[in-house]
C-alpha positions as CSV (number, residue, x, y, z in Angstrom):
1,X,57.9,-275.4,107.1
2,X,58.8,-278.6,108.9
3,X,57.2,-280.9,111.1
4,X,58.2,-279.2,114.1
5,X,56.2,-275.8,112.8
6,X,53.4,-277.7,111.7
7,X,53.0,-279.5,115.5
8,X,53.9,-276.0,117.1
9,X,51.2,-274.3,115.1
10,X,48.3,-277.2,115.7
11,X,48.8,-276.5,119.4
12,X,48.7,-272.3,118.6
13,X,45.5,-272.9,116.9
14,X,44.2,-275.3,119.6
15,X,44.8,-272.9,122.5
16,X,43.0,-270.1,120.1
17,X,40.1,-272.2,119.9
18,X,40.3,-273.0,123.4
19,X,40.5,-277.2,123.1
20,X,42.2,-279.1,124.9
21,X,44.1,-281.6,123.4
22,X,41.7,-284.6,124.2
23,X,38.7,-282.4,123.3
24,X,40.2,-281.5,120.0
25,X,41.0,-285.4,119.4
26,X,37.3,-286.3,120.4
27,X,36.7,-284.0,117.8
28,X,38.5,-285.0,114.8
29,X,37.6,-288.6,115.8
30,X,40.8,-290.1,117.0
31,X,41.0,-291.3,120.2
32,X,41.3,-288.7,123.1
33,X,45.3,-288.7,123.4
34,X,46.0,-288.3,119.8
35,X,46.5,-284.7,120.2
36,X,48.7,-284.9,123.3
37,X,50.7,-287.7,121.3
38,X,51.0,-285.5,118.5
39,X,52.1,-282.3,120.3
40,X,54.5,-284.4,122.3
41,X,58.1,-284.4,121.5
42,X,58.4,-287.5,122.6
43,X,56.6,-289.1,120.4
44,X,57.6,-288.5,115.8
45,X,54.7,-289.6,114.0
46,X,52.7,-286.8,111.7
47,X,49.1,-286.3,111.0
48,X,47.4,-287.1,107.5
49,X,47.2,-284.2,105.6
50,X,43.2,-285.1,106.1
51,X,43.9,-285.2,109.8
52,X,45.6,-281.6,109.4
53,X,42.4,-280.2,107.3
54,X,40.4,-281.3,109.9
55,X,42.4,-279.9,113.0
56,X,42.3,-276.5,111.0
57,X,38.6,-277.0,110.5
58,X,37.7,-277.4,113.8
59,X,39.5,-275.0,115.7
60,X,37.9,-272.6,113.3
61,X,40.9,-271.4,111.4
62,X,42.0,-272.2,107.6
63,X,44.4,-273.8,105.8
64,X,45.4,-269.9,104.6
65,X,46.0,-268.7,108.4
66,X,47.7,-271.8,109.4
67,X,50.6,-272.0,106.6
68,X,50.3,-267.9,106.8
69,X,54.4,-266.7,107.7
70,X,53.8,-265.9,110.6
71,X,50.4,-267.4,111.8
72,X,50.5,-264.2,115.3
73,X,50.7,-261.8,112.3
74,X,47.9,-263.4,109.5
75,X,45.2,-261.2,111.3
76,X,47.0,-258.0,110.6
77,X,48.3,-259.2,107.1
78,X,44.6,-260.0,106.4
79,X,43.7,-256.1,106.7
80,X,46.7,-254.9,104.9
81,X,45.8,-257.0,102.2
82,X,42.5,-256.6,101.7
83,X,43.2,-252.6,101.8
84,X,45.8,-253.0,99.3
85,X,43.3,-254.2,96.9
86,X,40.9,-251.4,97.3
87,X,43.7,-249.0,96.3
88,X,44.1,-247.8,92.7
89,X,47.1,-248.6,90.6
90,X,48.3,-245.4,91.0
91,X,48.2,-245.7,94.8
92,X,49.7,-249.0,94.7
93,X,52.6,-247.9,93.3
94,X,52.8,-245.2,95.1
95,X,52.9,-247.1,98.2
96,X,55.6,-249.2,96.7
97,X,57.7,-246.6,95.4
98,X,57.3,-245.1,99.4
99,X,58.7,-248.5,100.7
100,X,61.5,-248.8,98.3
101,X,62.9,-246.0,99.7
């Protein structure tokens, strides 16, 4: 993932969260254009890895969901998942063997 994902999906997860950029930069404690700054493509710096934690943190989301693939699809992949592991070995396979095909 570059730089350009990583600013594309701070603004996805803003908009979810339902900030706007100088909220979300009050809220981090930078000052209120850092955000608009940072989703600007005029502008190349990069946040901290701390100032990425805390974006994630605030707009309610988690580090998990934010480097997911595809961060429109984590909610769905979530599910599978977690219905995957309730499955038995045998039906795991089975399922895998089913998609092999």
């Amino acid at each position: 993932m570059d730089i350009k994902e990583i600013i594309k999906r701070i603004e996805i997860i803003r908009t979810r969260a339902n900030f706007s950029a100088r909220a979300l930069s009050l809220a981090i404690g930078k000052n209120a254009s850092y955000i608009h700054l940072l989703e600007s493509s005029k502008t190349s710096f990069e946040p901290s890895l701390s100032v990425l934690l805390d974006i994630i943190e605030v707009c309610g989301s988690t580090p998990e969901e934010f480097f997911y693939y595809d961060i429109n699809q984590y909610a769905q992949g979530r599910k599978a998942l977690d219905f995957f592991k309730t499955l038995s070995s045998y039906q795991k396979e089975a399922i895998m063997n089913l998609y092999k095909k």
